[in-house]
Backbone bond lengths (Angstrom), bond angles and torsions (degrees), N, CA, C in turn:
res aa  C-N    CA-C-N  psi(-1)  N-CA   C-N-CA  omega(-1)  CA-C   N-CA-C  phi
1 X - - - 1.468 - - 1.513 108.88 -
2 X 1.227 115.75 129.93 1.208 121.71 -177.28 1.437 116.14 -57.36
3 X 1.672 143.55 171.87 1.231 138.70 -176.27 1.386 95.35 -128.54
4 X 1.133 104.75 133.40 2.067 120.11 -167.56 1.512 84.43 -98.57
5 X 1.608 107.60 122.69 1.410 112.02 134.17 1.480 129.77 -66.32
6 X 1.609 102.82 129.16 1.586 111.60 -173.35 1.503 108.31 -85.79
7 X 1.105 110.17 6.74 1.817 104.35 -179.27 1.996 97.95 -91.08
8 X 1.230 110.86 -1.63 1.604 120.20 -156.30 1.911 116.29 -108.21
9 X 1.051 108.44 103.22 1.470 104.15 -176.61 1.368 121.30 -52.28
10 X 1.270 140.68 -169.28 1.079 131.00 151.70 1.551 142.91 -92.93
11 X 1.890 98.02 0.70 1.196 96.80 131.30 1.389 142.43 -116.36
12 X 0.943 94.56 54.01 1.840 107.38 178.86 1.471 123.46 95.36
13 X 1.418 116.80 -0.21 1.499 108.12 -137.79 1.727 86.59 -100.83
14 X 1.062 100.96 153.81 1.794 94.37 -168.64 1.938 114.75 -106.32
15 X 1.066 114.52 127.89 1.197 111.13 -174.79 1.517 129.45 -104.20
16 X 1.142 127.16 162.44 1.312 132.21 -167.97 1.414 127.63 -75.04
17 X 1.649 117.44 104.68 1.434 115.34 -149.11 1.903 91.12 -73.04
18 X 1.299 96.06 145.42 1.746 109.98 170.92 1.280 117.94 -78.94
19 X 1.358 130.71 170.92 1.379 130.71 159.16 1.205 108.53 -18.20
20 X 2.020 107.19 143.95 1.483 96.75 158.05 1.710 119.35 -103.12
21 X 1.367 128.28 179.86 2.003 101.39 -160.25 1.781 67.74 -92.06
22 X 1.629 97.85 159.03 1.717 107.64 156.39 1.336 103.56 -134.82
23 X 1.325 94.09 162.06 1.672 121.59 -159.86 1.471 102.01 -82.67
24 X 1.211 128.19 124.98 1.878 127.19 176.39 1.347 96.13 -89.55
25 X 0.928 161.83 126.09 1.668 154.51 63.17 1.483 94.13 69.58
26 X 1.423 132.00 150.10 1.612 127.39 161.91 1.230 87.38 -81.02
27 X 1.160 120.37 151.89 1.507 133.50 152.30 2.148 108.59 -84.90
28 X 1.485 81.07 147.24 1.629 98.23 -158.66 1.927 94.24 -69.84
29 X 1.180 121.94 137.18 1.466 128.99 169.33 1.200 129.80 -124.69
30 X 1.446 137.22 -140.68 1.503 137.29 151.60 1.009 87.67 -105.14
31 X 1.138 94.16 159.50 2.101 139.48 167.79 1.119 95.88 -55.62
32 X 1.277 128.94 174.41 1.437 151.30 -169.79 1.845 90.29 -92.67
33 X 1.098 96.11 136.12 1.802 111.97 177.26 1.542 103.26 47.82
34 X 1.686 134.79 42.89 1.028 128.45 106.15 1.425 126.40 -86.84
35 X 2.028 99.23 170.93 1.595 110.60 -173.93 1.132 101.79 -70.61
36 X 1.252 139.84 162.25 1.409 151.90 97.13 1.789 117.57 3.68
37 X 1.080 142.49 113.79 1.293 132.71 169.29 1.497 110.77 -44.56
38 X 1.292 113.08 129.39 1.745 130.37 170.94 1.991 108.26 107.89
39 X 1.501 90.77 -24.52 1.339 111.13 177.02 1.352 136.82 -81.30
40 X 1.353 134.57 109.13 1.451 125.11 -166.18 1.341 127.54 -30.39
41 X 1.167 134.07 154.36 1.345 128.61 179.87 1.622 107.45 -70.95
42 X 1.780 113.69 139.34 1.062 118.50 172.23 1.655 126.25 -63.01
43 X 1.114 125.48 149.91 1.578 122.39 -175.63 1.008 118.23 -81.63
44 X 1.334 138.87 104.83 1.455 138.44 -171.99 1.452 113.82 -79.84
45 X 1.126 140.60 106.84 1.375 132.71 -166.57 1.724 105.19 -101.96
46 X 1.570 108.28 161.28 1.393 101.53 -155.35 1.850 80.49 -85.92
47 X 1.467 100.76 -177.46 1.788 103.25 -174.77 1.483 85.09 -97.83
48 X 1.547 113.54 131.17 1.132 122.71 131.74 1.335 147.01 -38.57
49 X 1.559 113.76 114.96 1.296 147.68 -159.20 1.371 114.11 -71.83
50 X 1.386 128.00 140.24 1.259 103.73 171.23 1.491 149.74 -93.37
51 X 1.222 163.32 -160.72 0.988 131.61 -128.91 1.949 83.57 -119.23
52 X 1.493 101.93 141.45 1.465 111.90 168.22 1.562 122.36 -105.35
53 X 1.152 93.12 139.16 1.981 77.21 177.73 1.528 99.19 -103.91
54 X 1.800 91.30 136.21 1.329 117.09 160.36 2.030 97.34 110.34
55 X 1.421 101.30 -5.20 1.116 119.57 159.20 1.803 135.75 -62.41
56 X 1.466 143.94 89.40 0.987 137.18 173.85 1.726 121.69 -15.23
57 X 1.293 134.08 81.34 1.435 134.57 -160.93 2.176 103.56 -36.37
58 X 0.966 96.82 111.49 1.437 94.83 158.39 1.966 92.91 124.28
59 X 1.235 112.71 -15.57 1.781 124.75 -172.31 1.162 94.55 -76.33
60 X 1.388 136.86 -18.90 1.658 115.74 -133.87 1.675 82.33 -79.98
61 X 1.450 141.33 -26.60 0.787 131.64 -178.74 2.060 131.64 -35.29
62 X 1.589 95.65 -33.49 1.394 115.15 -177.69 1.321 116.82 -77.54
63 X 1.653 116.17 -30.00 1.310 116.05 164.25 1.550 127.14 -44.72
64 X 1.047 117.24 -20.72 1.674 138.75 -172.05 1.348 120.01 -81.84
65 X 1.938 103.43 -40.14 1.564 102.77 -179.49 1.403 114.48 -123.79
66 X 1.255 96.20 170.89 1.724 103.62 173.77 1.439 121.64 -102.05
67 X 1.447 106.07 -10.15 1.947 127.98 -137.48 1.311 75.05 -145.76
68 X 1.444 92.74 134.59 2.261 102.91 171.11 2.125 90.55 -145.36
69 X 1.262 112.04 118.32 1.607 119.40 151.40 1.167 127.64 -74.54
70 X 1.023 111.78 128.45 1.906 120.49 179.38 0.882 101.58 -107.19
71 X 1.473 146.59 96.58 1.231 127.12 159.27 1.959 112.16 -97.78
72 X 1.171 149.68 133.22 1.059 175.85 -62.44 1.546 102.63 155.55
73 X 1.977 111.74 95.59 1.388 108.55 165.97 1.521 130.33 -79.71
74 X 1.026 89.28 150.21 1.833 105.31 179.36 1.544 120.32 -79.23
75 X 1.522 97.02 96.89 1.436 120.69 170.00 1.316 119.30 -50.55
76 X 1.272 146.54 77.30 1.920 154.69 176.49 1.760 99.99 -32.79
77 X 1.297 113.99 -47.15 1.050 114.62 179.47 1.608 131.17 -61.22
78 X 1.038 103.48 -41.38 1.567 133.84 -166.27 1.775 83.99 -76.39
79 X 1.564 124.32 -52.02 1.325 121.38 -139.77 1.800 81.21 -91.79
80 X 0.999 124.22 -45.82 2.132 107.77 -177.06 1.468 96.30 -95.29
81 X 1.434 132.52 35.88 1.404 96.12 152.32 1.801 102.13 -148.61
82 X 1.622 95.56 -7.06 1.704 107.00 161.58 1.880 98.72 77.32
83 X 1.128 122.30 0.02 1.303 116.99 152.47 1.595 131.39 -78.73
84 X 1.230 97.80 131.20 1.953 109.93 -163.59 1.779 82.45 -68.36
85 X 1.818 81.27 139.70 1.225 95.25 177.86 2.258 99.47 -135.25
86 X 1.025 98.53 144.41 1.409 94.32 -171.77 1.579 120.70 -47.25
87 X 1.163 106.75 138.08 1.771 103.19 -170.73 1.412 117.21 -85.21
88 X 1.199 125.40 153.47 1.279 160.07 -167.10 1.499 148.58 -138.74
89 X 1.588 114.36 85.21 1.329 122.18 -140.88 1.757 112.91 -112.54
90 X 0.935 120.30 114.28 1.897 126.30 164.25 1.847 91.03 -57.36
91 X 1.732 86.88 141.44 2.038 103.34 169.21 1.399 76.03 -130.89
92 X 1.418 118.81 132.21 0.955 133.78 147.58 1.683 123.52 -116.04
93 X 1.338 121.55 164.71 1.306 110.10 164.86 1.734 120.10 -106.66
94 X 1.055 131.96 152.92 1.710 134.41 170.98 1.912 106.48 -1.20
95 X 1.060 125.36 -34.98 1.569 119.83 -160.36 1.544 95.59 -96.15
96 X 1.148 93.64 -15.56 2.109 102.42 -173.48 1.064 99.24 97.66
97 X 1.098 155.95 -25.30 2.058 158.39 158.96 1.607 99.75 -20.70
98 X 1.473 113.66 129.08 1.416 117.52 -159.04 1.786 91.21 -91.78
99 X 1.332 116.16 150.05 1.005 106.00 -169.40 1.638 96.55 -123.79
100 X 1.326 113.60 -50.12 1.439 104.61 165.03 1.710 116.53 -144.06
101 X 1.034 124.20 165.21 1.417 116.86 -169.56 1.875 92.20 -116.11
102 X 1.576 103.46 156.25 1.635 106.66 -165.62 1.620 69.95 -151.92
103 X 1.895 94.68 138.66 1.291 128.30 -170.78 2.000 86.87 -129.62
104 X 1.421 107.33 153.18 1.406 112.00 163.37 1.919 106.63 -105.31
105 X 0.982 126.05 177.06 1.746 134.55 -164.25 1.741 95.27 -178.86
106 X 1.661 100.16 90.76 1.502 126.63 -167.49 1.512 97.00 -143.43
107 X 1.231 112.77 150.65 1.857 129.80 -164.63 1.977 77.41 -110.37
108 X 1.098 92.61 141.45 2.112 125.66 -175.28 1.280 67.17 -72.32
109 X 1.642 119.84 -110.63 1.596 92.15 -149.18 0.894 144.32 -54.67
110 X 1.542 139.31 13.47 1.533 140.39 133.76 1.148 115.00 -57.00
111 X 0.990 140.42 -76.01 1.275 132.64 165.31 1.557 129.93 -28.77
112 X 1.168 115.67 -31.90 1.941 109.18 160.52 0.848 137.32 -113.20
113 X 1.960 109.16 15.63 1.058 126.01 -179.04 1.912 97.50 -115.40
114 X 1.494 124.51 -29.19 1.284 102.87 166.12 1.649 95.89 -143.46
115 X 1.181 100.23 52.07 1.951 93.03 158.08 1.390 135.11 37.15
116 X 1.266 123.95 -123.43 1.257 132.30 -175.60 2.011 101.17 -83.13
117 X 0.955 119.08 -14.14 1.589 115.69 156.59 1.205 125.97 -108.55
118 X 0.697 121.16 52.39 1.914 156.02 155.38 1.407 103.86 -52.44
119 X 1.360 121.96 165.70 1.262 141.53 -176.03 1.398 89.77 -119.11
120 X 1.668 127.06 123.43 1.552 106.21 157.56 1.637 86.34 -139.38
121 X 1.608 94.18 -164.44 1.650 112.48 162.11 1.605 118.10 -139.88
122 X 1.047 120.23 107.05 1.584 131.22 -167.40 1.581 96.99 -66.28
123 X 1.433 142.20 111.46 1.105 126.13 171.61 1.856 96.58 -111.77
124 X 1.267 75.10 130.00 1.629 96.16 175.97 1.834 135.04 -108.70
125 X 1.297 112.18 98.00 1.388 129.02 -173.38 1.435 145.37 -73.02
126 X 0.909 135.46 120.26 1.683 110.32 173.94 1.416 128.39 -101.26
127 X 1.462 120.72 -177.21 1.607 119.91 -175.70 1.656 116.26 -7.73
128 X 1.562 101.05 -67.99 1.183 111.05 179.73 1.752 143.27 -50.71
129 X 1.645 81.97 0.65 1.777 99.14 -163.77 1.634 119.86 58.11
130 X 1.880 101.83 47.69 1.286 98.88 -177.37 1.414 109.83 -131.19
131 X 1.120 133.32 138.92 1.649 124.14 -152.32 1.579 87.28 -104.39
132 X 1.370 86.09 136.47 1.851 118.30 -170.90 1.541 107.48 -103.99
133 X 1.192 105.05 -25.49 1.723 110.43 -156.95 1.536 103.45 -163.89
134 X 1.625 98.99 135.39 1.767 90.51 177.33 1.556 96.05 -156.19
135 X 1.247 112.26 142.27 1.493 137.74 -170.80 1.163 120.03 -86.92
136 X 0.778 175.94 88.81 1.874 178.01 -52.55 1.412 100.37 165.67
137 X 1.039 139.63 138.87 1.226 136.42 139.56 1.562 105.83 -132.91
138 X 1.339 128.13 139.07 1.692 135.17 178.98 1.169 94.65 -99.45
139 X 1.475 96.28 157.05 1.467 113.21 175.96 1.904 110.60 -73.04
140 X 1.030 121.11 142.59 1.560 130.77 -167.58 1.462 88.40 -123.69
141 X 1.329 131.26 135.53 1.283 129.36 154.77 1.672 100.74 -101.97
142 X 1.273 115.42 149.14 1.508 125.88 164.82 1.400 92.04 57.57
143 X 1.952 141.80 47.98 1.284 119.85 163.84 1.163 91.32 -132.19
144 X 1.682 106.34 158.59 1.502 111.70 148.52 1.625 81.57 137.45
145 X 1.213 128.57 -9.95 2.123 120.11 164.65 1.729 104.07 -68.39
146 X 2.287 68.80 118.07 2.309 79.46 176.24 1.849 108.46 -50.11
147 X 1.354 88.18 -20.64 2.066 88.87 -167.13 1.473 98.31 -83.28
148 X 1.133 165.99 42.17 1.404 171.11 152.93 1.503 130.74 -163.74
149 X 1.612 103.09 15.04 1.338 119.67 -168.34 2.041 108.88 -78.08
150 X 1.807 100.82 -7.31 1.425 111.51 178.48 1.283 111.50 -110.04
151 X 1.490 110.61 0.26 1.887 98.87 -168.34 1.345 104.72 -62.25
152 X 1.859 103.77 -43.22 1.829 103.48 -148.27 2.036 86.18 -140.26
153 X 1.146 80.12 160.67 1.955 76.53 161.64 1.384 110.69 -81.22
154 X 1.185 110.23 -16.26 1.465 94.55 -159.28 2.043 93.37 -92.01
155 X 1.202 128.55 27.37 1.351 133.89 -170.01 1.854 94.20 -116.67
156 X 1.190 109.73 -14.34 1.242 106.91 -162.32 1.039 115.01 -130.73
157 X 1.841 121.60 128.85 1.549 108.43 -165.62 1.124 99.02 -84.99
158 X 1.384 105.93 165.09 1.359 136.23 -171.26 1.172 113.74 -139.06
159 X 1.704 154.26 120.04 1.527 143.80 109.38 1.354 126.93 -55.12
160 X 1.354 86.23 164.77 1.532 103.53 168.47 1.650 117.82 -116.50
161 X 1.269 126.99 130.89 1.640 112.98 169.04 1.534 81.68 -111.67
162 X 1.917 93.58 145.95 1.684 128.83 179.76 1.458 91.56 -122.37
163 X 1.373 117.08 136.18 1.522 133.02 141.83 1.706 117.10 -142.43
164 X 1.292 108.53 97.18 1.194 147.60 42.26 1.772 100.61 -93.60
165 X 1.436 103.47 179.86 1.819 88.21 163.30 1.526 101.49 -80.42
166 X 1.675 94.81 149.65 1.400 117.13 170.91 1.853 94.07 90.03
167 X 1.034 144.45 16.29 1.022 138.47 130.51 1.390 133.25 -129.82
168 X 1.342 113.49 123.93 1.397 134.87 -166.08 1.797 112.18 -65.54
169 X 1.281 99.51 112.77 1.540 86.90 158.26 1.502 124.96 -143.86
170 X 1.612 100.87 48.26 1.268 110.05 171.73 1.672 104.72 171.23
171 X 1.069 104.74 147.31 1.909 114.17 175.35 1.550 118.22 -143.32
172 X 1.370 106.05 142.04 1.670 109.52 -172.93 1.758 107.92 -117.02
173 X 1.013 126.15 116.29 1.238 152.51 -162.43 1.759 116.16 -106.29
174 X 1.425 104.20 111.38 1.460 96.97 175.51 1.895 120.44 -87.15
175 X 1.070 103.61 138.78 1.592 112.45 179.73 1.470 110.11 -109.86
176 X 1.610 99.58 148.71 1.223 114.73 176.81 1.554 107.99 -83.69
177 X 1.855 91.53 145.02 1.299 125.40 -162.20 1.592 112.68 -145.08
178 X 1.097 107.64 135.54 2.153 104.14 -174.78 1.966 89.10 -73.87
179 X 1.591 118.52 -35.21 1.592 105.27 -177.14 1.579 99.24 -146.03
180 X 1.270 127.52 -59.72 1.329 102.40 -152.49 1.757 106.30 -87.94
181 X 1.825 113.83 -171.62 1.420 95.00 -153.25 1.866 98.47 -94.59
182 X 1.163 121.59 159.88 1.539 100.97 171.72 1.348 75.38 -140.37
183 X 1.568 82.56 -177.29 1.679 106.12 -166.49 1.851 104.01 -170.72
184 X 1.216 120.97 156.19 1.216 140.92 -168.01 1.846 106.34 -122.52
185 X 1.133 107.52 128.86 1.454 115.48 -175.59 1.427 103.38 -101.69
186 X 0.983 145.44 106.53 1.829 137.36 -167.25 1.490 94.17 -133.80
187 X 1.428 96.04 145.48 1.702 126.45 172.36 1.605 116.65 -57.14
188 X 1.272 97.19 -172.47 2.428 82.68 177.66 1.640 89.42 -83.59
189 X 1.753 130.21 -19.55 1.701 96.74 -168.77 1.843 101.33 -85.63
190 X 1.186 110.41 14.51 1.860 115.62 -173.81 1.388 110.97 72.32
191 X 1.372 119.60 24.36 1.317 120.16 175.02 1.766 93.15 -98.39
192 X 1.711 94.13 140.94 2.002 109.04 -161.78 1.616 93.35 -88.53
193 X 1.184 103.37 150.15 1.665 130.72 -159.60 1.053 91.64 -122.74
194 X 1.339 132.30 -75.55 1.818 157.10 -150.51 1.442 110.15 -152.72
195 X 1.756 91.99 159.96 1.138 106.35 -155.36 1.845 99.86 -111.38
196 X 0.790 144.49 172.83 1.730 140.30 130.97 1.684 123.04 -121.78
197 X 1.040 121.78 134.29 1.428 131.89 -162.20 1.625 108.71 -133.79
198 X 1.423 102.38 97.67 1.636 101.49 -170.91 1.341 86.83 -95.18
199 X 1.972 104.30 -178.43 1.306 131.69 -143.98 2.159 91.20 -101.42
200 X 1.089 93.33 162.72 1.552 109.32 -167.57 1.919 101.29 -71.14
201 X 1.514 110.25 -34.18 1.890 102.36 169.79 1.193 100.76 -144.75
202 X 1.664 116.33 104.52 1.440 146.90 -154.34 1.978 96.60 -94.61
203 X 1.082 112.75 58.36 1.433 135.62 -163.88 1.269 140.29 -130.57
204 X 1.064 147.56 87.12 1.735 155.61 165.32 0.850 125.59 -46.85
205 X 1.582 137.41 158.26 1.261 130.69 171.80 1.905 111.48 -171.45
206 X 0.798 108.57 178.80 1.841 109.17 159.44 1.304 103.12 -76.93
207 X 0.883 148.59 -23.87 1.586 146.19 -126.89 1.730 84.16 -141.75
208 X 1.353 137.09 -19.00 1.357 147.61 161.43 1.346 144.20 -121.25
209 X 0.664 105.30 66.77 2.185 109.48 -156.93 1.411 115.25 -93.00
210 X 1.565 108.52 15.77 1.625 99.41 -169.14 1.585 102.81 -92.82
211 X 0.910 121.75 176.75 1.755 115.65 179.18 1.212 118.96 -84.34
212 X 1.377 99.37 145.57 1.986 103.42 -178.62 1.103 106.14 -111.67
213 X 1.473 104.85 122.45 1.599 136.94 -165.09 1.114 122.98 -89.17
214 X 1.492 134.78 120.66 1.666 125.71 -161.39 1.842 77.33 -121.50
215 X 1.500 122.03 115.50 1.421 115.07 -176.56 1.488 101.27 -77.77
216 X 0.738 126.55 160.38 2.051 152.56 -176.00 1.647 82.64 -104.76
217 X 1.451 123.23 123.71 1.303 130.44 139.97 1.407 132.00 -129.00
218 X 1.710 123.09 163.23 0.858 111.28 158.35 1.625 124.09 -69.43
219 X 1.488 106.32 157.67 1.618 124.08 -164.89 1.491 110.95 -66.92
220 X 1.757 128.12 1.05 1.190 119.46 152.96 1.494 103.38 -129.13
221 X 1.287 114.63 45.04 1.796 123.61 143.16 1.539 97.44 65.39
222 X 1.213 121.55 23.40 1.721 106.97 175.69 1.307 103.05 -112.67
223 X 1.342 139.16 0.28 1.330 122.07 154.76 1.494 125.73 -159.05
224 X 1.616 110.20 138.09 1.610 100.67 -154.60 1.821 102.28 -89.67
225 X 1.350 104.40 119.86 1.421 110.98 160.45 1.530 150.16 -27.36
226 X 1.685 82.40 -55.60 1.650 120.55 -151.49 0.981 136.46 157.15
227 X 1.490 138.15 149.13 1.274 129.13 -130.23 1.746 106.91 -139.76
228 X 1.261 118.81 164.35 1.727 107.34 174.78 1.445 85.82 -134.34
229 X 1.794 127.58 111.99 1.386 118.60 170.40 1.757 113.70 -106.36
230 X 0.983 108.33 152.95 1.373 120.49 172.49 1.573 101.36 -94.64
231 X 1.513 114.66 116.93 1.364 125.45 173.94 1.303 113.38 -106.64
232 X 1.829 91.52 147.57 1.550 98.30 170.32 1.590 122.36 -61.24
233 X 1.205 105.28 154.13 1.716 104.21 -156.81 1.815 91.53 -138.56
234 X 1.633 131.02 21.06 1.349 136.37 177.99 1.667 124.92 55.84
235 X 1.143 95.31 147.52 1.847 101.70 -158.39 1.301 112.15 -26.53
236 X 1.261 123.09 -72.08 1.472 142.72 -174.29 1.219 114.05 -35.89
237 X 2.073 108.75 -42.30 1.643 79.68 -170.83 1.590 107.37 -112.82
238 X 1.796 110.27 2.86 1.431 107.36 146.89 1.711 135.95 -70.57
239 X 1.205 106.89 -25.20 1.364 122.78 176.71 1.496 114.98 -66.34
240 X 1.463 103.08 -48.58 1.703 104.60 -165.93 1.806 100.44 -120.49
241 X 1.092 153.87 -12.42 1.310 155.90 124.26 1.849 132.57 -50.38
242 X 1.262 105.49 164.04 1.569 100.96 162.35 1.620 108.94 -110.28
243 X 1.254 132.31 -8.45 1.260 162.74 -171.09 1.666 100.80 -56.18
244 X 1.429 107.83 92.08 2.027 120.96 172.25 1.030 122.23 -91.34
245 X 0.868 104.34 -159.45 1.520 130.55 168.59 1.658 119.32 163.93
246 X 1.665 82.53 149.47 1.387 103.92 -126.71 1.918 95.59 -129.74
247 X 1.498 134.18 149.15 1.083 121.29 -158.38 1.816 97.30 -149.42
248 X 0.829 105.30 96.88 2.148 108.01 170.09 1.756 109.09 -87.95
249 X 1.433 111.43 119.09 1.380 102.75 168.25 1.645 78.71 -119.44
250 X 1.386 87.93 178.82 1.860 123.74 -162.12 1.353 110.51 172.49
251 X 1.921 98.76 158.25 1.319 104.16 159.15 1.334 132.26 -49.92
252 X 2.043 115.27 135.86 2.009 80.89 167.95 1.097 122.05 -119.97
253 X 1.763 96.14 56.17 1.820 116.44 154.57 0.992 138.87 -96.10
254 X 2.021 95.78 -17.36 1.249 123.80 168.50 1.109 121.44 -25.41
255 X 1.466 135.40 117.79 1.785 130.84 157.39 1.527 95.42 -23.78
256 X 1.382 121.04 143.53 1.393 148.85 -175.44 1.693 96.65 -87.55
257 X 1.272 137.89 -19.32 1.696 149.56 162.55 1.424 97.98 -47.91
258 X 1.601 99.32 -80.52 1.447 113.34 -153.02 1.990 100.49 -62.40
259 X 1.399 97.92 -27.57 1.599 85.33 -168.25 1.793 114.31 -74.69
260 X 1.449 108.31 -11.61 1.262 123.75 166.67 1.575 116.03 -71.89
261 X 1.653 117.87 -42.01 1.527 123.44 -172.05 1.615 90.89 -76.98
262 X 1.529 116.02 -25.50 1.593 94.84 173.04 1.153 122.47 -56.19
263 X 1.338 128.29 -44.08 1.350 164.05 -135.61 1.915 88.87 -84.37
264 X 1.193 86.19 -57.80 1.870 94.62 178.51 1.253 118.85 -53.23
265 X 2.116 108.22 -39.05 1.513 112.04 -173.89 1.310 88.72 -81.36
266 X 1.029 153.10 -50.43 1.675 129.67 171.02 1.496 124.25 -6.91
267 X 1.067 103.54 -63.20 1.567 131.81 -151.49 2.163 87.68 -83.06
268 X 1.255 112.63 -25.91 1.679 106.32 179.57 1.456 115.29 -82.73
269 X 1.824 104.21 -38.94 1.296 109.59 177.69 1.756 104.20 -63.39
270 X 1.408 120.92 -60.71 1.281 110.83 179.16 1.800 121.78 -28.19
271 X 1.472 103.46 -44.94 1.488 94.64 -165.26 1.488 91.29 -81.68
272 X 0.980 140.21 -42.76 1.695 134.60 -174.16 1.486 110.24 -50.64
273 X 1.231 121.50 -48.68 1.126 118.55 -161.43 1.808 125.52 -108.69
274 X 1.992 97.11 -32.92 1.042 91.80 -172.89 1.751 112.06 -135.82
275 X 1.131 110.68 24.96 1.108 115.20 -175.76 1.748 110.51 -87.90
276 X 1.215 112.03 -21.43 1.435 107.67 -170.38 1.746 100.94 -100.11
277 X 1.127 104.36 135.71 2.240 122.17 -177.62 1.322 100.16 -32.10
278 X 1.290 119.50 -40.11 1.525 110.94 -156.78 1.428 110.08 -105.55
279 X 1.771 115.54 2.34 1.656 106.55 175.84 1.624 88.09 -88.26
280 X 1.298 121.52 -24.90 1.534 115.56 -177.28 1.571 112.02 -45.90
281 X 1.554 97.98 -54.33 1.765 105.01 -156.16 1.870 105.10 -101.77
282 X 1.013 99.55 43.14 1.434 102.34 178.13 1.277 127.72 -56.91
């Protein structure tokens, strides 16, 4: 069968071919879940794990790592006008993949009336904007001295980690010490699991930048686990911020509980030690 030219009437008369279409090139962009240039970097979230039984819903994430990042954002407000403003922390894991985000939920006048010993509740979320884990801490008046941290309970701070909230499955306990800081890692019935044993001057500086090490031990001190360090985070935003970062390694055979109540003793050492401008620049 013959092939009809379409430029051709049917009686012969020949017509005027139009544009032809041309092909554009893709133009070069970002990758899928990068920013845009000028634009913040996109949030890479770690992939969701699947579901374990007997697992706290929203933990299964911890089964995966050994290494957890804290990084601690920088409040603009807080830093030019020096009023505490509620804290706000990135969990990442080793690759930088955010693993969960932790908000603080503290009353203003607690916070500028006693600072870094405040009463708050760290609620801690994932992808979904769904809180997995949440921290309690009560207000303690007159607690938190290593030298009287054994007389009474009420001398010695104490949290709670909840998963779900409103159920406990783990608490961090401060112990008395003539100087450096200790602490007790206990289950939800308060029976002690682990130990933590920070360093003799829990302190930063220009003049000091190496990391301060809170060791992870076992509960009769013969061998260290793992560690929760406070890292240098560079002049600018130790000097003129309260804004850290903060580093938990561990086993990752660890009960998926305890590696969460670590997660909590994080969040106690920060306010004890390094949350206020001037334990920074000592």
């Amino acid at each position: 069968m013959a092939q009809t030219d379409p430029y051709k009437t049917e009686n012969g008369m020949q017509l005027e071919k139009g544009p032809q279409p041309v092909t554009v090139p893709p133009v070069p962009g970002p990758a899928p879940g990068q920013a845009l240039p000028g634009q913040a970097p996109a949030v890479q979230w770690m992939p969701l794990p699947p579901t374990i039984p007997g697992c706290p819903p929203g933990l299964e994430y911890l089964t995966q790592l050994d290494q957890i990042l804290v990084h601690q954002q920088v409040e603009l407000f807080e830093a030019f006008t020096g009023i505490e403003t509620k804290n706000r922390y990135q969990i990442k894991n080793a690759l930088g993949q955010q693993v969960f985000f932790a908000y603080e939920e503290s009353d203003l006048c607690m916070r500028l009336c006693c600072g870094a010993e405040r009463a708050f509740q760290m609620h801690i979320i994932n992808n979904n904007h769904q809180e997995v884990l949440r921290v309690v801490r009560p207000f303690q008046y007159c607690s938190g001295c290593c030298w009287c941290a054994d007389c009474c309970d009420f001398c010695a701070l104490t949290i709670a980690i909840e998963a779900p909230a409103g159920q406990a499955i783990g608490h961090v306990r401060q112990r008395g010490s003539k100087w450096k800081a200790h602490y007790d890692i206990l289950d939800a019935n308060m029976d002690p699991i682990l130990k933590i044993r920070g360093p003799c001057c829990p302190c930063q500086s220009i003049f000091c930048t190496c990391d301060v090490d809170f060791k992870l031990m076992t509960y009769d001190d013969s061998e260290q686990i793992g560690k929760i360090s406070k890292q240098w985070s560079g002049l600018a935003k130790e000097w003129f911020t309260n804004a850290d970062n903060f580093g938990i390694q561990f086993p990752m055979d660890l009960d998926v509980k305890v590696k969460g109540t670590l997660l909590g003793a994080l969040f106690l050492i920060e306010f004890m030690f390094f949350e206020e401008n001037d334990n920074n620049n000592n």
